[in-house]
N, C-alpha and C positions, 0 to 999 in steps of 0.2 A: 428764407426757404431752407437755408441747412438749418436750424432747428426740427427742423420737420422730418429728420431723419429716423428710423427704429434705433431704440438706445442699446440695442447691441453689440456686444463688444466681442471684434474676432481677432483670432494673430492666426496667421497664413508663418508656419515655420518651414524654412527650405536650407538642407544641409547643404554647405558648400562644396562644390564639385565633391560629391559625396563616396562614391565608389573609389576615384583619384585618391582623394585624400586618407580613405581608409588603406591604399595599398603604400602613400608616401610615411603613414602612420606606424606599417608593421614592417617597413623596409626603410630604415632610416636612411641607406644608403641614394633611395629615390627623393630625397625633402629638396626640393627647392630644384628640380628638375625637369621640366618639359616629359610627361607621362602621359601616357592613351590607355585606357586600358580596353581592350578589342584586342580585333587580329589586324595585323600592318601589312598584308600582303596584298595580292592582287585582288580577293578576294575578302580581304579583311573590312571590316567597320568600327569606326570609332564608338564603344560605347556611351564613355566619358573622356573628358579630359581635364588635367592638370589648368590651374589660375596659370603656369607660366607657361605651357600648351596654348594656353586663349591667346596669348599675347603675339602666337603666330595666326592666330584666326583657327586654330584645329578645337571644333568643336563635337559632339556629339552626335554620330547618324553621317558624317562624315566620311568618305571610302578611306581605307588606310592608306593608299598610295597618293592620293590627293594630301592626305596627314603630313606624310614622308614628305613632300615636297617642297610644302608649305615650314615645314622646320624638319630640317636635315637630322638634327640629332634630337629629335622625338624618340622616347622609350615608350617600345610597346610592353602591355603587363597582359597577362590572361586573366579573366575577370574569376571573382571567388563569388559565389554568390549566395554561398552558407554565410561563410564572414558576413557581408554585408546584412543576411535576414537577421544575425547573432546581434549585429551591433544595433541595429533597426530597432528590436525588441526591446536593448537598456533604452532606447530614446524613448518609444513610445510609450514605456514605463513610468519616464519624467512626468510626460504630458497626464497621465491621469493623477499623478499627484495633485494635480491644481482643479479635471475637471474631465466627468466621465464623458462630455461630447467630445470627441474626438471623429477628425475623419480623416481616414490615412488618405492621402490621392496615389503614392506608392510605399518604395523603402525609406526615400527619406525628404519628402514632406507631407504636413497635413493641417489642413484647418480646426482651430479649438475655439470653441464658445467659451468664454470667462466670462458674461455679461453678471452670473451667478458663478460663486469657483467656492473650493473648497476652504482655501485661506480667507476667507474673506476680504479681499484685498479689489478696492473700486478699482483701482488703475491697472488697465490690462497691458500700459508699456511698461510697468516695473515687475509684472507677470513673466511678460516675455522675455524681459533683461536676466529673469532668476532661470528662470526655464534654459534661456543659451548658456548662462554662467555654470548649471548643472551639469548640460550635456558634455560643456568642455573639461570638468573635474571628474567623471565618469569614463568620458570616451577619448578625451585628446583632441576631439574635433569641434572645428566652427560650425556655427549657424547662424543664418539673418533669420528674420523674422518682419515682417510686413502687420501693422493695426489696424482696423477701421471699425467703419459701421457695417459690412457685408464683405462676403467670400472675396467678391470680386477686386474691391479695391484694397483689401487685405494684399491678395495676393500679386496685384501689381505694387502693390509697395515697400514689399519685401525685395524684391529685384533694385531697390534704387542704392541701400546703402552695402550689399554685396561688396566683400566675405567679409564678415561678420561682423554684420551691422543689424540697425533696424531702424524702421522710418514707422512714425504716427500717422493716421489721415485721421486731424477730428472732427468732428460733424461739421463745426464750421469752417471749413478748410477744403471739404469734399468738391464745391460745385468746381473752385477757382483752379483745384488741382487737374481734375477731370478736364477743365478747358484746356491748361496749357498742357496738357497729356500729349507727348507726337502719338500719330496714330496707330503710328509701330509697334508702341508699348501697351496699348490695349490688349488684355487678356483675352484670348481667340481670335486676334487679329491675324493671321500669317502673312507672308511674302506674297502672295497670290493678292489677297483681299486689300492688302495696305497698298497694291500698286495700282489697284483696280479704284481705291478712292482716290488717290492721288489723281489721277484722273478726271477726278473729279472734285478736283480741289478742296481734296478733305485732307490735311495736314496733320492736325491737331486737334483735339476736341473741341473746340469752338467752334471749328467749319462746319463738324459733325453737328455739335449741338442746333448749327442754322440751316442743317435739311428737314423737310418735312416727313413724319413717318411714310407713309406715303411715297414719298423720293425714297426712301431709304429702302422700303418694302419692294418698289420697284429693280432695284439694283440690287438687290440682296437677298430678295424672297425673305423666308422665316425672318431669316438673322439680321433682317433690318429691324423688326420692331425690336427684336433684342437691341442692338447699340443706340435704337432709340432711349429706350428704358438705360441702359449703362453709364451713358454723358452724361445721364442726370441723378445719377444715384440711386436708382433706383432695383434694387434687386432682393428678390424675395426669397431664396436659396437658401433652406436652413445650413446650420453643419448636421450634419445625419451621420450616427455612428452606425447603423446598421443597414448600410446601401448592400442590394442587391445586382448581384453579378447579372449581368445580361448576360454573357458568352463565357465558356470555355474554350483553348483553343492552344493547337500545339504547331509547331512549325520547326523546319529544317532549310537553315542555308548551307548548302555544298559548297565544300573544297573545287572543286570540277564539274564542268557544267554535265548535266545526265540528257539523254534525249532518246537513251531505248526503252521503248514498254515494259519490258519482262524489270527494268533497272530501277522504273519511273513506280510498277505498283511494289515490287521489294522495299521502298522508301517511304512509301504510303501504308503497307505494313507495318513497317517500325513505328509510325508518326500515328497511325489507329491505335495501336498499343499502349501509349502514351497519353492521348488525350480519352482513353478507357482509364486509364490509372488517376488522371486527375477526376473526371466524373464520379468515380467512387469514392475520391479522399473527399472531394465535395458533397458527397452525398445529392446529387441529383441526377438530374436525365432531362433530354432536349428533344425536341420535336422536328428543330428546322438544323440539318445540317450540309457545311457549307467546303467546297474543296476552293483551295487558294493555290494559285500555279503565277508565278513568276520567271519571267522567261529573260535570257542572257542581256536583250537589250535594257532591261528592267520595265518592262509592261506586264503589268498583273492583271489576270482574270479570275474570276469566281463564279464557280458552277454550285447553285444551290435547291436545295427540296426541302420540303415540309411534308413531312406525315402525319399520319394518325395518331400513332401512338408514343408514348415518351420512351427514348432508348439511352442506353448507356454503352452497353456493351460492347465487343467487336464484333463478336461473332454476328449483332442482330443488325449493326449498322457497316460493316463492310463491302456489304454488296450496294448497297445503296453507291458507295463512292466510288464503286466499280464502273455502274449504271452513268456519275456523273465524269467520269476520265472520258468516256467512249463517246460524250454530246459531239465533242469534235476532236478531229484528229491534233493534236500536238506535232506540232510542223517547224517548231523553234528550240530550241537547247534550254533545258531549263536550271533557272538559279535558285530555285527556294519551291518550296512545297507546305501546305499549310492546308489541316482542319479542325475546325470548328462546328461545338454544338451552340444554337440560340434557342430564342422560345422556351425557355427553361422553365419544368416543377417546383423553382425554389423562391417562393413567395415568403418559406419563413425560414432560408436560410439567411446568414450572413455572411456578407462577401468579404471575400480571405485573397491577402494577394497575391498571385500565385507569378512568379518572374519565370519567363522564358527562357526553354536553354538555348543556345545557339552554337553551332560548331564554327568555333573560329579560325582560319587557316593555322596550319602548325605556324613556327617561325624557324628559320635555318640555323 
C-alpha cells in the first residue's frame, strides 16, 4: 500500500527556536544561556525560548513568572521583530533558489514542493541538507527540516531530529511510521484532543488506525474523518504559494489590568487605527468585524457583525465596535483587547504575514 502514495516530494523546514536564536546570534554574550524572549513579569509571556530554556520546560505561550520559576536564571530579551522579518527574507530567499512553491506557515517555517525543483536534483533529502547548509553560511542559524509524501508527515518529521537535523519519511516507510506515531506527536493533535483519546485508548497510531471513521466522527466531529484519512497517509493539501488571508486582526495586551469605559474605548481607539493601517497595506476591506475582550481571569469573549458593505476604514467601522462593547456590560478587569476584519474582498490578493505587536511588560 505505501507504493500507492502521490510521488511528491515536500520538506516542512522549521528554524530552531528561531527568535532565541537570532537574539543568542547578535549577542554573543547570550550563546549558550537559558533566554525568553517576551516580557518576564507578571504580565509578561514567553514568546520563544532558548534549546537551554527548554531543558527547564520554559517554552513558548508560557507566563513569564511561571518561566522565572521554572529556571531562576532565565534571561528575559524584548523581542525585535524587524530583525527577525530581515533575516526571515535571506531564508526564504534560499528556498526559491531550489523552487517557486513555497508556503511560509510564519517567519520561520514553510513547506516546499521539490517533486519538480530547479536544480534538477531527484532527491529532496539532499535538497534540504543544501538548503539548511545554506541558511547556516548566510545567517549563522540552524534548521531541521522534516521529508515525505504530504504536508503533514513533512511536518511531523521535522520535529524528530531537532536542532539541526532532518528525518526522511519514504513512501514505504509512511504507513509503519504513522502506526508507531504517540498520539501526541500527530500534527493538530493538542493537549485537549490527545487526553480525550487516551481515553479511549488511542495511544499511538495503531490504536488510531483500529477505530472506525465512524467512531472517530463520533468523538471528534469534522476532525475525525480527518485523523481518519492522517494514519493512513492520506492527505491531499497542496503547498500553495499564494494562500489567502482569511482575517486581519490587531490586539493589545496591557501592563495593568483596564476596567473604566472612557479607558476600555481610548484602547480600542488606538487598536482601530492599527488594524485601519494594516487593511490598507493589505489592500483590502472586510465585511464581518469582530471585537475580542479578554478578561484578568483569562476568559475571552467575542462580540461579532457582518454588514453589507466591505469597510476598511475607521471612521466607517468605529461605530459599529462601539455598538458591539455596549451588548454587555463589562463587569471584569480586562487583559487584552483585540479587532478584527473576516469575510474579506481579497480573492486575488496574496497573504503576507503580518506579526503582531504586543506590549510586553517593561523589566526593572
Amino acid at each position: 500500500m505505501g507504493n500507492n502514495f502521490p510521488t511528491q516530494k515536500i520538506i516542512h523546514v522549521d528554524m530552531d527556536a528561531f527568535y532565541a536564536s537570532v537574539e543568542q546570534l547578535d549577542h554573543p554574550e547570550l550563546r549558550g544561556k537559558p533566554i525568553a524572549v517576551g516580557g518576564g513579569g507578571e504580565r509578561g509571556v514567553v514568546a520563544a525560548a532558548s534549546y537551554e530554556a527548554r531543558k527547564f520546560n520554559v517554552k513558548s505561550a508560557l507566563s513569564g513568572k511561571i518561566a522565572k520559576e521554572r529556571c531562576p536564571h532565565l534571561i528575559f530579551v524584548k523581542p525585535r521583530f524587524e530583525r527577525y522579518k530581515e533575516i526571515s527574507t535571506i531564508i526564504r530567499s534560499i528556498f526559491y533558489e531550489y523552487t517557486d512553491l513555497v508556503e511560509p506557515l510564519s517567519l520561520d517555517e514553510a513547506f516546499l514542493d521539490v517533486t519538480e525543483n530547479k536544480i534538477n536534483n531527484p532527491s529532496a533529502s539532499l535538497i534540504a541538507q543544501e538548503i539548511r547548509t545554506k541558511i547556516f553560511e548566510k545567517t549563522g542559524l540552524s534548521a531541521s527540516a522534516g521529508i515525505s509524501v504530504n504536508k503533514f508527515i513533512a511536518k511531523v518529521a521535522s520535529d524528530i531530529n531537532k536542532p539541526n537535523g532532518q528525518k526522511t519519511i519514504k513512501p514505504n516507510e509512511v504507513l509503519s511510521f504513522l502506526e508507531e506515531l504517540p498520539i501526541a506527536k500527530f500534527f493538530g493533535v493538542g493537549k485537549v484532543t490527545a487526553q480525550k483519546m487516551y481515553k479511549l485508548g488511542i495511544f499511538k497510531g495503531l490504536d488510531l488506525k483500529r477505530k472506525t471513521k465512524e467512531e472517530l466522527t463520533h468523538h471528534f466531529g469534522k476532525s475525525g474523518g480527518h485523523y481518519y484519512k492522517i494514519v493512513r497517509g492520506i492527505q491531499t493539501s497542496k503547498v500553495t504559494p499564494n494562500r489567502l488571508r482569511k482575517s486581519i486582526a490587531a490586539e493589545r495586551t496591557f501592563s495593568d489590568d483596564i476596567s473604566n469605559y472612557s479607558e476600555i474605548l481610548e484602547k480600542l481607539e488606538n487598536i482601530a487605527e492599527e488594524l485601519e493601517r494594516r487593511m490598507i497595506k493589505n489592500k483590502t476591506k472586510g465585511k464581518t468585524i469582530t471585537l475580542k475582550i479578554k478578561y484578568n481571569d483569562f476568559t475571552v469573549q467575542t462580540r461579532s457583525k457582518t454588514i453589507e458593505n466591505y469597510l476598511s476604514l475607521k471612521k466607517d467601522f468605529f461605530a459599529i465596535i462601539i455598538t458591539l462593547l455596549k451588548q454587555d456590560p463589562i463587569q471584569k478587569p480586562v487583559r487584552l483587547l483585540g479587532l478584527s476584519f473576516s469575510n474579506l474582498d481579497n480573492q486575488k490578493d496574496i497573504e503576507k504575514w503580518i506579526q503582531l505587536k504586543f506590549e510586553f511588560e517593561k523589566r526593572n
